[in-house]
Chimera marker file (.cmm) of the C-alpha trace (Angstrom):
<marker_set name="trace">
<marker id="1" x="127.412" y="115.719" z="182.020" r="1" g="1" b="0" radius="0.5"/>
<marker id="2" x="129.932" y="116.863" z="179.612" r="1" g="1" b="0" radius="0.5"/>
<marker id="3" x="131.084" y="112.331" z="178.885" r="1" g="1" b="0" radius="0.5"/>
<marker id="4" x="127.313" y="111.615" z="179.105" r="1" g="1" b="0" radius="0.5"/>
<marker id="5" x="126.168" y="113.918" z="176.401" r="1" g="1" b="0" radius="0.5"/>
<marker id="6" x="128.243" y="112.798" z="173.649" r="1" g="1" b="0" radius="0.5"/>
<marker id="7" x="127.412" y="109.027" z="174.890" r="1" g="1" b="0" radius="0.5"/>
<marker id="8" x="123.761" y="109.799" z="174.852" r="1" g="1" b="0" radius="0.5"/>
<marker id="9" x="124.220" y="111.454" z="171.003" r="1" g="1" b="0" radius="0.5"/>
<marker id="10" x="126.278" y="108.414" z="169.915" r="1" g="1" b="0" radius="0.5"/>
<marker id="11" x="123.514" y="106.650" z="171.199" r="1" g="1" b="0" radius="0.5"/>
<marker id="12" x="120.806" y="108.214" z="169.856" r="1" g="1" b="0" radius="0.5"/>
<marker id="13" x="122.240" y="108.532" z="166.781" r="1" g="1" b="0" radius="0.5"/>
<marker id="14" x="122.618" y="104.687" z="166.612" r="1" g="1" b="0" radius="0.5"/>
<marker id="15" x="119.098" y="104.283" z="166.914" r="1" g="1" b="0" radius="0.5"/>
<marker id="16" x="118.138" y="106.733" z="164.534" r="1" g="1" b="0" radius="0.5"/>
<marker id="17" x="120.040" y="104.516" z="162.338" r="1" g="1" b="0" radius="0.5"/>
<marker id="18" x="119.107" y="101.386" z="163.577" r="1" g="1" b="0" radius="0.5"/>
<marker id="19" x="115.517" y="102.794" z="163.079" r="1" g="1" b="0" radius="0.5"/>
<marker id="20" x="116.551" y="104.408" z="159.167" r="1" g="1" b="0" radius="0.5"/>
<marker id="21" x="117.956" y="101.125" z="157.958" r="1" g="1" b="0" radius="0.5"/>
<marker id="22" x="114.730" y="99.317" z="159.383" r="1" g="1" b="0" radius="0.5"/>
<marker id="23" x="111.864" y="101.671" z="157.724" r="1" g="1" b="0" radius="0.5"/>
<marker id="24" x="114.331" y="101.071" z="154.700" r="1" g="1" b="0" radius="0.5"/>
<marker id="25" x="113.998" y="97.327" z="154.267" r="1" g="1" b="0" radius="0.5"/>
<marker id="26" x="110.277" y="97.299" z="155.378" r="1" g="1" b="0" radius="0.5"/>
<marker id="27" x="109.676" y="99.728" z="152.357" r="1" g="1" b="0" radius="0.5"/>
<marker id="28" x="112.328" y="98.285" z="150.097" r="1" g="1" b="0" radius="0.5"/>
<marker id="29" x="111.096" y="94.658" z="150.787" r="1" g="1" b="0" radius="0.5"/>
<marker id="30" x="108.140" y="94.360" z="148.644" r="1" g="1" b="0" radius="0.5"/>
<marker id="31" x="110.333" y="95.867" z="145.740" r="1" g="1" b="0" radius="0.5"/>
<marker id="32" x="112.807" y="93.192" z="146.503" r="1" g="1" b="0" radius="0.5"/>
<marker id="33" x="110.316" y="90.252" z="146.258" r="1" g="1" b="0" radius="0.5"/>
<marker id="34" x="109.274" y="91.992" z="142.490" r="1" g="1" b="0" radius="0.5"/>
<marker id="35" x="112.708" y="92.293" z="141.669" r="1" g="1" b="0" radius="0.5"/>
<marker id="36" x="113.443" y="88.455" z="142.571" r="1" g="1" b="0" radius="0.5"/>
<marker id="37" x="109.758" y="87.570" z="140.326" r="1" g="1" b="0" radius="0.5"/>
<marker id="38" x="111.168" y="89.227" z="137.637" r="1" g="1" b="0" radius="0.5"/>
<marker id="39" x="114.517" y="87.738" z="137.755" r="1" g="1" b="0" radius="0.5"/>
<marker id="40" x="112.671" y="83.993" z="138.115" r="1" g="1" b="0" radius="0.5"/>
<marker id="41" x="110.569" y="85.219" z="134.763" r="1" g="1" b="0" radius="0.5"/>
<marker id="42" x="113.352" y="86.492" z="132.944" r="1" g="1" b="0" radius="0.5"/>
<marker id="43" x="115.123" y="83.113" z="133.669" r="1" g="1" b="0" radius="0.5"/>
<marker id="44" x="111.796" y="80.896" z="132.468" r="1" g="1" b="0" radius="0.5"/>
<marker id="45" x="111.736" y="83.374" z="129.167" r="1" g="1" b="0" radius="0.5"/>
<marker id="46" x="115.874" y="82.879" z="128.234" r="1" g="1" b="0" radius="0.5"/>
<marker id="47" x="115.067" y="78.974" z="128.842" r="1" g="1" b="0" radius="0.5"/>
<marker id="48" x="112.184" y="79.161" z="126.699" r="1" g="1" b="0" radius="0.5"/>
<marker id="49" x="114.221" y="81.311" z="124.056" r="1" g="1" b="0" radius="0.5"/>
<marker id="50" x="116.810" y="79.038" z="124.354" r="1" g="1" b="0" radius="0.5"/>
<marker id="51" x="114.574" y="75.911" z="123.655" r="1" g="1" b="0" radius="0.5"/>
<marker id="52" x="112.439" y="77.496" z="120.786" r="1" g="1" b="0" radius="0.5"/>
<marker id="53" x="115.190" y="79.616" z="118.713" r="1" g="1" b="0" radius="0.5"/>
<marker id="54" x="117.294" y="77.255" z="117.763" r="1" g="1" b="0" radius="0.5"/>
<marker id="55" x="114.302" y="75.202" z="115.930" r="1" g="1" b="0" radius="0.5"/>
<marker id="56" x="112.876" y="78.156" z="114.877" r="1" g="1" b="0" radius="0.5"/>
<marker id="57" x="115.882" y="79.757" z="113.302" r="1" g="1" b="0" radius="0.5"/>
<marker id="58" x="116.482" y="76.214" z="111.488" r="1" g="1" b="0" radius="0.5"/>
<marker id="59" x="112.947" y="76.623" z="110.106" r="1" g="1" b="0" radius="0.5"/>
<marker id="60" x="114.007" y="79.500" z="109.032" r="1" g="1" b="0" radius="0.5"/>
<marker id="61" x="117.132" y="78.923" z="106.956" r="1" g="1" b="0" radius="0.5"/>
<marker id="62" x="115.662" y="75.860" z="105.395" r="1" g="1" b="0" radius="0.5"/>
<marker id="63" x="112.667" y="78.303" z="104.126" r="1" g="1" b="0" radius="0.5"/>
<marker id="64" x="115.245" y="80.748" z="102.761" r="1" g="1" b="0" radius="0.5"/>
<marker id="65" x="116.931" y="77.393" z="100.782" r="1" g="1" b="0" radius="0.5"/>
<marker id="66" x="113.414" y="76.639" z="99.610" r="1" g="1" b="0" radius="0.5"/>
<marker id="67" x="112.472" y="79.897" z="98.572" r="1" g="1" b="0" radius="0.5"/>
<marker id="68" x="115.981" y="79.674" z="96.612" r="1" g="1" b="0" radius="0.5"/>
<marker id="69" x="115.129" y="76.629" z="95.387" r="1" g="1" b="0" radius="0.5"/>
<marker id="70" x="112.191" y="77.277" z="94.265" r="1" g="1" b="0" radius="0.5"/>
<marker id="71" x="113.162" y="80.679" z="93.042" r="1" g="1" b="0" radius="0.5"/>
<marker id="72" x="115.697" y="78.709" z="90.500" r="1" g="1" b="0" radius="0.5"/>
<marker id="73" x="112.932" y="76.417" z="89.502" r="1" g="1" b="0" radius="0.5"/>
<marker id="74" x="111.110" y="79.006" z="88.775" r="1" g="1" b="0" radius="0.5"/>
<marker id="75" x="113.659" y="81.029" z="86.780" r="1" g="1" b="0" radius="0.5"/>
<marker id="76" x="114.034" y="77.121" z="84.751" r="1" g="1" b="0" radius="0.5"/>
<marker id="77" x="110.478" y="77.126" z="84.142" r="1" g="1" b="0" radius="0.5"/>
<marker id="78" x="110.298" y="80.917" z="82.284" r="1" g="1" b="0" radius="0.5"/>
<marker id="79" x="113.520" y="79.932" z="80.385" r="1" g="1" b="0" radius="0.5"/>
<marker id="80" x="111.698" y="76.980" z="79.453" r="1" g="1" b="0" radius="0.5"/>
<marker id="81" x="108.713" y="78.539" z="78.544" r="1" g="1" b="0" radius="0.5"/>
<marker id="82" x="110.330" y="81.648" z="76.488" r="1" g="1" b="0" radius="0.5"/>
<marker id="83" x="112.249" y="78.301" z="74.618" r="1" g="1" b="0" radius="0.5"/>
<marker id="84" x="108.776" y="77.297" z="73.704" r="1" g="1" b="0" radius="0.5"/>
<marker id="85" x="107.592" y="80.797" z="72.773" r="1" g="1" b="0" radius="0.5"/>
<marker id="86" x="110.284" y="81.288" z="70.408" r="1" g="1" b="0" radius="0.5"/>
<marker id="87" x="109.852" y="77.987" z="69.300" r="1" g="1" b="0" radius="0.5"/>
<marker id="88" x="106.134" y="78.048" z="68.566" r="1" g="1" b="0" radius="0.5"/>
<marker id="89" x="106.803" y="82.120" z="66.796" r="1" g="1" b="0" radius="0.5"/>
<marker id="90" x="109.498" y="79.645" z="64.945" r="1" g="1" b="0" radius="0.5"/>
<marker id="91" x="106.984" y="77.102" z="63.787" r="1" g="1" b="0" radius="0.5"/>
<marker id="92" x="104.348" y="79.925" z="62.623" r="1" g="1" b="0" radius="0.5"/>
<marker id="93" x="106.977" y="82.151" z="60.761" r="1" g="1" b="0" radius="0.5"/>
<marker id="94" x="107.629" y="78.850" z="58.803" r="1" g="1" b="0" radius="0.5"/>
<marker id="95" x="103.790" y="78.048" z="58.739" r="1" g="1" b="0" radius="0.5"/>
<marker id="96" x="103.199" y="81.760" z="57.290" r="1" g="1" b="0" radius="0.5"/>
<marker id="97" x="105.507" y="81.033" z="54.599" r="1" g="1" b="0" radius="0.5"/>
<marker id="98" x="104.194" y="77.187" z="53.652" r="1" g="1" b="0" radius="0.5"/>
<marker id="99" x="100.997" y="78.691" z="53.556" r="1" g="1" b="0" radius="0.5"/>
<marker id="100" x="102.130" y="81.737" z="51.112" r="1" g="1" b="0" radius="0.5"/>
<marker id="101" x="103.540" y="78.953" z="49.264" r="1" g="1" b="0" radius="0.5"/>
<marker id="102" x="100.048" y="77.080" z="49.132" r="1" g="1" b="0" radius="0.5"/>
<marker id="103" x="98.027" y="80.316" z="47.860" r="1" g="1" b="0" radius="0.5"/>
<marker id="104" x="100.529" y="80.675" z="45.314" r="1" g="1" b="0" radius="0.5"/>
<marker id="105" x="100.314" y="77.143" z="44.201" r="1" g="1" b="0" radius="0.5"/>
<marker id="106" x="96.610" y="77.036" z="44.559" r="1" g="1" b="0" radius="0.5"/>
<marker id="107" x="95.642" y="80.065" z="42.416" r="1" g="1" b="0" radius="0.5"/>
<marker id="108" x="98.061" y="78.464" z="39.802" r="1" g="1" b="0" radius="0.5"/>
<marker id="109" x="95.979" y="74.998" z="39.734" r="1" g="1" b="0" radius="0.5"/>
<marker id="110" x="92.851" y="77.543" z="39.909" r="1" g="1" b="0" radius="0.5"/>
<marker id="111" x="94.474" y="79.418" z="37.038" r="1" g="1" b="0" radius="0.5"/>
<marker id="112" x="95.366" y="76.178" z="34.724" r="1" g="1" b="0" radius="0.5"/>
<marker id="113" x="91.491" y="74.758" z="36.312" r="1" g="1" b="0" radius="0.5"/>
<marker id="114" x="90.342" y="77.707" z="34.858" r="1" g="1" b="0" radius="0.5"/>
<marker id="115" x="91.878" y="78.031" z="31.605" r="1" g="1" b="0" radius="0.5"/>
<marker id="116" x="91.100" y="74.712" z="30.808" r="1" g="1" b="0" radius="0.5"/>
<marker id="117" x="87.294" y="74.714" z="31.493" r="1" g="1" b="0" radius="0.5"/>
<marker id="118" x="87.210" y="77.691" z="29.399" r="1" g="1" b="0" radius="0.5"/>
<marker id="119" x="89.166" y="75.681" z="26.571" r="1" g="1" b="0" radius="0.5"/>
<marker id="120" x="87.196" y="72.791" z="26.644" r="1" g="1" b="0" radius="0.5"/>
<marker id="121" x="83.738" y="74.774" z="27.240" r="1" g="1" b="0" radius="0.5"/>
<marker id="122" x="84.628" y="76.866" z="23.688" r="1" g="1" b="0" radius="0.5"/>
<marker id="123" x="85.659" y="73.921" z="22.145" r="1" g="1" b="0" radius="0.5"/>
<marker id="124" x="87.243" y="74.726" z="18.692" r="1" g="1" b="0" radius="0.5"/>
<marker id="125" x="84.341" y="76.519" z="17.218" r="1" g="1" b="0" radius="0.5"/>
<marker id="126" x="86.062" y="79.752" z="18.089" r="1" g="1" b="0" radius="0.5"/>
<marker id="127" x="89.818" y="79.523" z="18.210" r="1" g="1" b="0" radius="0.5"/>
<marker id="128" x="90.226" y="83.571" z="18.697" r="1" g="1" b="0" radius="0.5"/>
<marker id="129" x="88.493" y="82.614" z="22.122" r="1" g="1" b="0" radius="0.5"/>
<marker id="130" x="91.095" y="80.076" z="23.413" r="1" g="1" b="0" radius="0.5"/>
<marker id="131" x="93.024" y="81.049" z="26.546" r="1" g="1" b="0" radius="0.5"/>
<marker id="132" x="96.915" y="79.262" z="25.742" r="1" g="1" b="0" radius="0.5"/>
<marker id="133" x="100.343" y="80.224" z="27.571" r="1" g="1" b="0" radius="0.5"/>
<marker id="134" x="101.197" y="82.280" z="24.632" r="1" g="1" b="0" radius="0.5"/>
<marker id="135" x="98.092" y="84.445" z="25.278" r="1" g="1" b="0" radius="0.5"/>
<marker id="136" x="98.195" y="85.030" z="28.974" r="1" g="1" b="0" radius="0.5"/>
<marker id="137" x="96.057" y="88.835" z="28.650" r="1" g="1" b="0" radius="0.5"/>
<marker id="138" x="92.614" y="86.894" z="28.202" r="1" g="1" b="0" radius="0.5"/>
<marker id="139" x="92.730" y="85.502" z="32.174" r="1" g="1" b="0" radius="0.5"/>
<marker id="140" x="91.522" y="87.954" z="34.474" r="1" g="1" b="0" radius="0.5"/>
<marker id="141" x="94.965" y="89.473" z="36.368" r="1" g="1" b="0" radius="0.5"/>
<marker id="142" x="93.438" y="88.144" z="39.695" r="1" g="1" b="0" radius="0.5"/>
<marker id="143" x="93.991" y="84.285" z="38.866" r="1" g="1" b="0" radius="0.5"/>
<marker id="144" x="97.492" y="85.248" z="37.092" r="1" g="1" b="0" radius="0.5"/>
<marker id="145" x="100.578" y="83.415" z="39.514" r="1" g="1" b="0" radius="0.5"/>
<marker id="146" x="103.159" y="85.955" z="40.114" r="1" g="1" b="0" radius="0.5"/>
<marker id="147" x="105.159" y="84.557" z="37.373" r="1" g="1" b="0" radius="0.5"/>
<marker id="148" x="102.916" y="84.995" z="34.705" r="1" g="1" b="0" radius="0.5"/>
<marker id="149" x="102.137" y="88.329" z="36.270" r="1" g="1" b="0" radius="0.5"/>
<marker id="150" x="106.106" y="89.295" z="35.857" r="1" g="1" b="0" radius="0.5"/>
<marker id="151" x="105.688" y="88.433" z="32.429" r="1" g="1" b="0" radius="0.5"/>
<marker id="152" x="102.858" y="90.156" z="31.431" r="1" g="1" b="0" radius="0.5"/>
<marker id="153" x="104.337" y="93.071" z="32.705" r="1" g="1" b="0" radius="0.5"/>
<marker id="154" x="107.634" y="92.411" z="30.772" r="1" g="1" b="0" radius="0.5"/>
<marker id="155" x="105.888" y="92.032" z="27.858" r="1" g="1" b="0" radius="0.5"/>
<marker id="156" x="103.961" y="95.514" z="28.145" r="1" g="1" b="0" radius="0.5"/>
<marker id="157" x="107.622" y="97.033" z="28.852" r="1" g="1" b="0" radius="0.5"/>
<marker id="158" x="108.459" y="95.669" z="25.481" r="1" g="1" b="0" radius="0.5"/>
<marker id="159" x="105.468" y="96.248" z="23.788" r="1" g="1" b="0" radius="0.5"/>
<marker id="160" x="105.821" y="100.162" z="25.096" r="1" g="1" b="0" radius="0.5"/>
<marker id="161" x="109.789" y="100.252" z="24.238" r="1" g="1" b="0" radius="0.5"/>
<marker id="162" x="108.861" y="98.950" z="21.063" r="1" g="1" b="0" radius="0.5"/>
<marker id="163" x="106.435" y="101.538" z="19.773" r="1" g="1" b="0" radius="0.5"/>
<marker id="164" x="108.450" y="104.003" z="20.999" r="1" g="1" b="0" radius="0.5"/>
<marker id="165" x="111.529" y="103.188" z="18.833" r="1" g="1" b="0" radius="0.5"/>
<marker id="166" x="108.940" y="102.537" z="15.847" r="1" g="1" b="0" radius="0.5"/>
<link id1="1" id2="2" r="1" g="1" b="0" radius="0.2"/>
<link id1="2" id2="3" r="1" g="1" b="0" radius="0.2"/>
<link id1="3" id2="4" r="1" g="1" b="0" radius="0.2"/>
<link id1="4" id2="5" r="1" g="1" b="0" radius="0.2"/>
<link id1="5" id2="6" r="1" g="1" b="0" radius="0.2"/>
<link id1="6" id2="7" r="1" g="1" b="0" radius="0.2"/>
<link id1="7" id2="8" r="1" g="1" b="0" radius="0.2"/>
<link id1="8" id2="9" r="1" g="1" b="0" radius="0.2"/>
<link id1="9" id2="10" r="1" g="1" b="0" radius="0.2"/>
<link id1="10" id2="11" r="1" g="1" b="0" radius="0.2"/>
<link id1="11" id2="12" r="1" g="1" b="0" radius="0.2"/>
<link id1="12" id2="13" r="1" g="1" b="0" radius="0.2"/>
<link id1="13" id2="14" r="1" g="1" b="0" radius="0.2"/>
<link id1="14" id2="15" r="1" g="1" b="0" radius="0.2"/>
<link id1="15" id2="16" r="1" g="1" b="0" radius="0.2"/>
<link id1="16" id2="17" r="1" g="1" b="0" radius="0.2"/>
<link id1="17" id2="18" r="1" g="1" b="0" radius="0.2"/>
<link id1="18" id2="19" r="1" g="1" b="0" radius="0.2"/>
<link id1="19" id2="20" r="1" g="1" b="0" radius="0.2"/>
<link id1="20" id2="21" r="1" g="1" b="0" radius="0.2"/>
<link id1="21" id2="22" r="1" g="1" b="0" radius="0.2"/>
<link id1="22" id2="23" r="1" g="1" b="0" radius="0.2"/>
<link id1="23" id2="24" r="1" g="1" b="0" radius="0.2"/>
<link id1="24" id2="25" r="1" g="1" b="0" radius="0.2"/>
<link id1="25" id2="26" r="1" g="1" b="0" radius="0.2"/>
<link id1="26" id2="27" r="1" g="1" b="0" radius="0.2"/>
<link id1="27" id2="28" r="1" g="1" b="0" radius="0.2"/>
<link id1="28" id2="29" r="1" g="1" b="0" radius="0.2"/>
<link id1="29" id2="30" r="1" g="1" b="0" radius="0.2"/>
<link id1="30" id2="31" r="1" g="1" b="0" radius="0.2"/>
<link id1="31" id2="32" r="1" g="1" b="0" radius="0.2"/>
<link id1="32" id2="33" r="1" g="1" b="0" radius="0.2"/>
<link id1="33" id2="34" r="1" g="1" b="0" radius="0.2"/>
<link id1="34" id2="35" r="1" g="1" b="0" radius="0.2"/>
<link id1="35" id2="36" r="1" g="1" b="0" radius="0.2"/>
<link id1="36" id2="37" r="1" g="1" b="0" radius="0.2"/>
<link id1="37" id2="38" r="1" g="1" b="0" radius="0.2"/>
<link id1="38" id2="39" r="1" g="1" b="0" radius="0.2"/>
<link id1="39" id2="40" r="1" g="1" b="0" radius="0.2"/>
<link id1="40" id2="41" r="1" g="1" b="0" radius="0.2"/>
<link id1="41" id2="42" r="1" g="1" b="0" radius="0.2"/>
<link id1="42" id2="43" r="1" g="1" b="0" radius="0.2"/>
<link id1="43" id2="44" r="1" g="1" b="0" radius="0.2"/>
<link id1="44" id2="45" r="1" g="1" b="0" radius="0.2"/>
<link id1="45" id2="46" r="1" g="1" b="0" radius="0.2"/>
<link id1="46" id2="47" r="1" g="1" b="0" radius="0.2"/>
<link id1="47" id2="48" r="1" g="1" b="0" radius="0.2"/>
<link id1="48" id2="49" r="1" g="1" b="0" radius="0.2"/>
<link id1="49" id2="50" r="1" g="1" b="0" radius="0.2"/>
<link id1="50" id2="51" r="1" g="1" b="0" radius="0.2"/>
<link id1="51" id2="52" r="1" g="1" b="0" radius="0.2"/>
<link id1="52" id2="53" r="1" g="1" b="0" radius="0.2"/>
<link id1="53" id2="54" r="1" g="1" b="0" radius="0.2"/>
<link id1="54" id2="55" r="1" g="1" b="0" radius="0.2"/>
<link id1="55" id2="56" r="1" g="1" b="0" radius="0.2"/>
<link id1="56" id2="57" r="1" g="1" b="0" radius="0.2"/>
<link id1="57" id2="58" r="1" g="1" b="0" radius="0.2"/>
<link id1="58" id2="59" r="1" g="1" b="0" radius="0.2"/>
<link id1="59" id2="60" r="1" g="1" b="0" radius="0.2"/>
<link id1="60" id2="61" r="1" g="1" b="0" radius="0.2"/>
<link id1="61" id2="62" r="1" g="1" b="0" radius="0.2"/>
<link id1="62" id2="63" r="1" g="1" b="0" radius="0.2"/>
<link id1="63" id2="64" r="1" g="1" b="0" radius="0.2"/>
<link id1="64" id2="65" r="1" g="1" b="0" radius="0.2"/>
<link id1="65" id2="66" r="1" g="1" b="0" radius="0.2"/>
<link id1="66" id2="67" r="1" g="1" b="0" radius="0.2"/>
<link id1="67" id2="68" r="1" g="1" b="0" radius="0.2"/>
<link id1="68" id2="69" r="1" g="1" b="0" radius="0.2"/>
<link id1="69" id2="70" r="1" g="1" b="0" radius="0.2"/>
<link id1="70" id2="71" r="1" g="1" b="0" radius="0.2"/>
<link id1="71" id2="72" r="1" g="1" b="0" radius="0.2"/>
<link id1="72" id2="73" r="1" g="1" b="0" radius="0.2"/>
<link id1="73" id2="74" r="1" g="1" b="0" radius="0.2"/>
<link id1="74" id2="75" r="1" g="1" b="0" radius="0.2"/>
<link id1="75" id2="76" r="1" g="1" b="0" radius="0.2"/>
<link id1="76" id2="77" r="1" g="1" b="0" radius="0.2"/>
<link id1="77" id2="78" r="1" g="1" b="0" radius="0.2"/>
<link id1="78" id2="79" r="1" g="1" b="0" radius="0.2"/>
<link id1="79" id2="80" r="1" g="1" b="0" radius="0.2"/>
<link id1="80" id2="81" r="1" g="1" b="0" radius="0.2"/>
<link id1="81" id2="82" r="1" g="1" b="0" radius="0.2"/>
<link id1="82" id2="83" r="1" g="1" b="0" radius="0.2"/>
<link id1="83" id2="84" r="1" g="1" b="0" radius="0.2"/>
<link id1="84" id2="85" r="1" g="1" b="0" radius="0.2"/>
<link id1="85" id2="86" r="1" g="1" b="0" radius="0.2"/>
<link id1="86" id2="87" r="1" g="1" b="0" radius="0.2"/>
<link id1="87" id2="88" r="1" g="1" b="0" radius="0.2"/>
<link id1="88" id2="89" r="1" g="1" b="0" radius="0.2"/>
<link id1="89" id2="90" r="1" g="1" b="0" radius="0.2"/>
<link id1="90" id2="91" r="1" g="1" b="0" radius="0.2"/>
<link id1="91" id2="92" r="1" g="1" b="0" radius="0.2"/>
<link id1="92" id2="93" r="1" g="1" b="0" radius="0.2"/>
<link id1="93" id2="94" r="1" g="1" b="0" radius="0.2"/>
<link id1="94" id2="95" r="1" g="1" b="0" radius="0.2"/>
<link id1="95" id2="96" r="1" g="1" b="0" radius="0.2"/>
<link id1="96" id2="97" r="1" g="1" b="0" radius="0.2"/>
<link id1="97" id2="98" r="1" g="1" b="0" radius="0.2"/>
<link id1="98" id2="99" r="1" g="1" b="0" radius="0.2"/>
<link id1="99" id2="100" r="1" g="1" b="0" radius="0.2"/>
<link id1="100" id2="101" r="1" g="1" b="0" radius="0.2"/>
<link id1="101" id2="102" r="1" g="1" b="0" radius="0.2"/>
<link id1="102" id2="103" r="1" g="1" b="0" radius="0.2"/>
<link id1="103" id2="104" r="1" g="1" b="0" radius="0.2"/>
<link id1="104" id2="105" r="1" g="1" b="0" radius="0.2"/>
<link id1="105" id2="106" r="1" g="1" b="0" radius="0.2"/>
<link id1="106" id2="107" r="1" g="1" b="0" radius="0.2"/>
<link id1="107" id2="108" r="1" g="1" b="0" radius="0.2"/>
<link id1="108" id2="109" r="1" g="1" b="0" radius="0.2"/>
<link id1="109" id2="110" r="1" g="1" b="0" radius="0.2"/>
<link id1="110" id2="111" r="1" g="1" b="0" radius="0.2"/>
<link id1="111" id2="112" r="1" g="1" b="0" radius="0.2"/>
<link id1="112" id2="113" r="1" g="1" b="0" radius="0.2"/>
<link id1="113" id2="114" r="1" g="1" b="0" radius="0.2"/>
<link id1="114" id2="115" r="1" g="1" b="0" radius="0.2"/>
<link id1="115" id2="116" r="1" g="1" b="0" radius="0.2"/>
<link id1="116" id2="117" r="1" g="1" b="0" radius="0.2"/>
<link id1="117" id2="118" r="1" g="1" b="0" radius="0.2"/>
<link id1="118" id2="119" r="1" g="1" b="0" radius="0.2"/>
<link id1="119" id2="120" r="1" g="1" b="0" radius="0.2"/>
<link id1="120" id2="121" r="1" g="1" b="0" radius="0.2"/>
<link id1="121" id2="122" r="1" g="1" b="0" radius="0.2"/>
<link id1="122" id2="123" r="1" g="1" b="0" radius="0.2"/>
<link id1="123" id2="124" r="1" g="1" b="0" radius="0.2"/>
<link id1="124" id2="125" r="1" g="1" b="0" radius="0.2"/>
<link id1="125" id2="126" r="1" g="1" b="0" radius="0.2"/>
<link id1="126" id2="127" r="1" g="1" b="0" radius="0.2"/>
<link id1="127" id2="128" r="1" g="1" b="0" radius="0.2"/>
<link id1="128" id2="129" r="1" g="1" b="0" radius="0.2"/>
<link id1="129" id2="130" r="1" g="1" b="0" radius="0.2"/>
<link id1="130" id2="131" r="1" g="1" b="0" radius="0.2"/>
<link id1="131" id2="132" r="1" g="1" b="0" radius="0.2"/>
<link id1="132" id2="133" r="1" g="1" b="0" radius="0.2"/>
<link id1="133" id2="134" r="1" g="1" b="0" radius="0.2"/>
<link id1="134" id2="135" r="1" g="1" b="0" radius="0.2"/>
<link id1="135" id2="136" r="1" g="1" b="0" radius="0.2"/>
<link id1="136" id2="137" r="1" g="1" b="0" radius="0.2"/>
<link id1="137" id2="138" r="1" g="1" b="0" radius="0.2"/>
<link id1="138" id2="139" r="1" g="1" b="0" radius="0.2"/>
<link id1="139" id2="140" r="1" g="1" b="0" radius="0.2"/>
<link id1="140" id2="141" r="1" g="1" b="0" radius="0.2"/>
<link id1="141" id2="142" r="1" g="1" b="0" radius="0.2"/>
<link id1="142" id2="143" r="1" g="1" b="0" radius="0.2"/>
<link id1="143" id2="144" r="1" g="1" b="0" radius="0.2"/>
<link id1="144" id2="145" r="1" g="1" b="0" radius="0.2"/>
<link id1="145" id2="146" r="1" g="1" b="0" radius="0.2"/>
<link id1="146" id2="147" r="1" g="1" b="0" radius="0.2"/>
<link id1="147" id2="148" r="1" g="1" b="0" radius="0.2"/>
<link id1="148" id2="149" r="1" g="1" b="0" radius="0.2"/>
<link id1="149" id2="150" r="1" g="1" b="0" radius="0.2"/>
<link id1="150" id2="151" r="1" g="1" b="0" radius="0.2"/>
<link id1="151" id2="152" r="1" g="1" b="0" radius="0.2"/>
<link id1="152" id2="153" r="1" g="1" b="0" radius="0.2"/>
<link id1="153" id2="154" r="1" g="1" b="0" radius="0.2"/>
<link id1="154" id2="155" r="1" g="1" b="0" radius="0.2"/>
<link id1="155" id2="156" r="1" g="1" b="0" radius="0.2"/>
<link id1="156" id2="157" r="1" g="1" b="0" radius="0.2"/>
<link id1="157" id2="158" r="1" g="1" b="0" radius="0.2"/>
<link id1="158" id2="159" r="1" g="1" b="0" radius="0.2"/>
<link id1="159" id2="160" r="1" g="1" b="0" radius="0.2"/>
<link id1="160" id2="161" r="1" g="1" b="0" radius="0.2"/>
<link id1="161" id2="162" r="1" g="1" b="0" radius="0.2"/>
<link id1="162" id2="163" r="1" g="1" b="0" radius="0.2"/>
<link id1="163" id2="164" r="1" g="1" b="0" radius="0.2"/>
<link id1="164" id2="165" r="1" g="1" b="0" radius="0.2"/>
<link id1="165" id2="166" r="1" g="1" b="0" radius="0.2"/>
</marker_set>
């Protein structure tokens, strides 16, 4: 019995084997059949991705060449616009000045206007009353132009110089 017990141990031990490797695929199979579902959905999902990216990634890079495009437009438009701004800051510097020009000019017509409504309403009855470009003092400082302000005020410098060297 000495041959028959190693046999019968060889022999058992094959079927404990035989018996492993079986409970092993029974229990492994239903992991197998997941394993070969996930395999057939990762396949459908790369063909998908491989279908849909390339579109999408050209949709993509022609948004980033708008967006640049419109980006430079944009950057046109504000130069533009500060062009105008400086332009229009331009036109009312110069309009400010025209305008100081105009009061100037006006309160000399109002000035003369004045002088001579005064003239011709005293008449010559009362020549110590006439207003004349020699006598600038009798009109009010308020309608004087700057000129005739300048020299009024020259005149009092001379007038003041003079009595002082008297």
């Amino acid at each position: 019995m000495t041959l028959i017990d190693p046999l019968l141990l060889l022999g058992c031990s094959i079927l404990l084997v035989a018996v492993s490797l079986t409970a092993l695929l029974v229990a492994a199979f239903p992991a197998i059949q997941d394993l070969s579902r996930a395999a057939r959905s990762a396949e459908k999902l790369f063909d998908r991705l491989d279908r849909e990216l390339p579109p999408t990634l050209e949709a993509i890079r022609l948004a980033g060449l708008e967006l640049s495009d419109l980006t430079e437009e944009m950057s046109q438009g504000v130069q533009s616009a500060s062009a105008v701004v400086q332009q229009v800051d331009l036109s009312l510097t110069q309009f400010k000045k025209q305008a100081g020009s105009a009061q100037v000019n006006t309160r000399s017509i109002w000035v003369g206007v004045r002088a001579a409504w005064q003239t011709w309403r005293r008449g010559e009855s009362d020549p110590s009353q006439q207003i004349s470009a020699a006598n600038p003092l009798s009109i009010p400082r308020r309608y004087l132009a700057p000129d005739l302000l300048q020299q009024e005020r020259d005149s009092d410098l001379r007038d003041s110089i003079g009595e002082d060297d008297g």
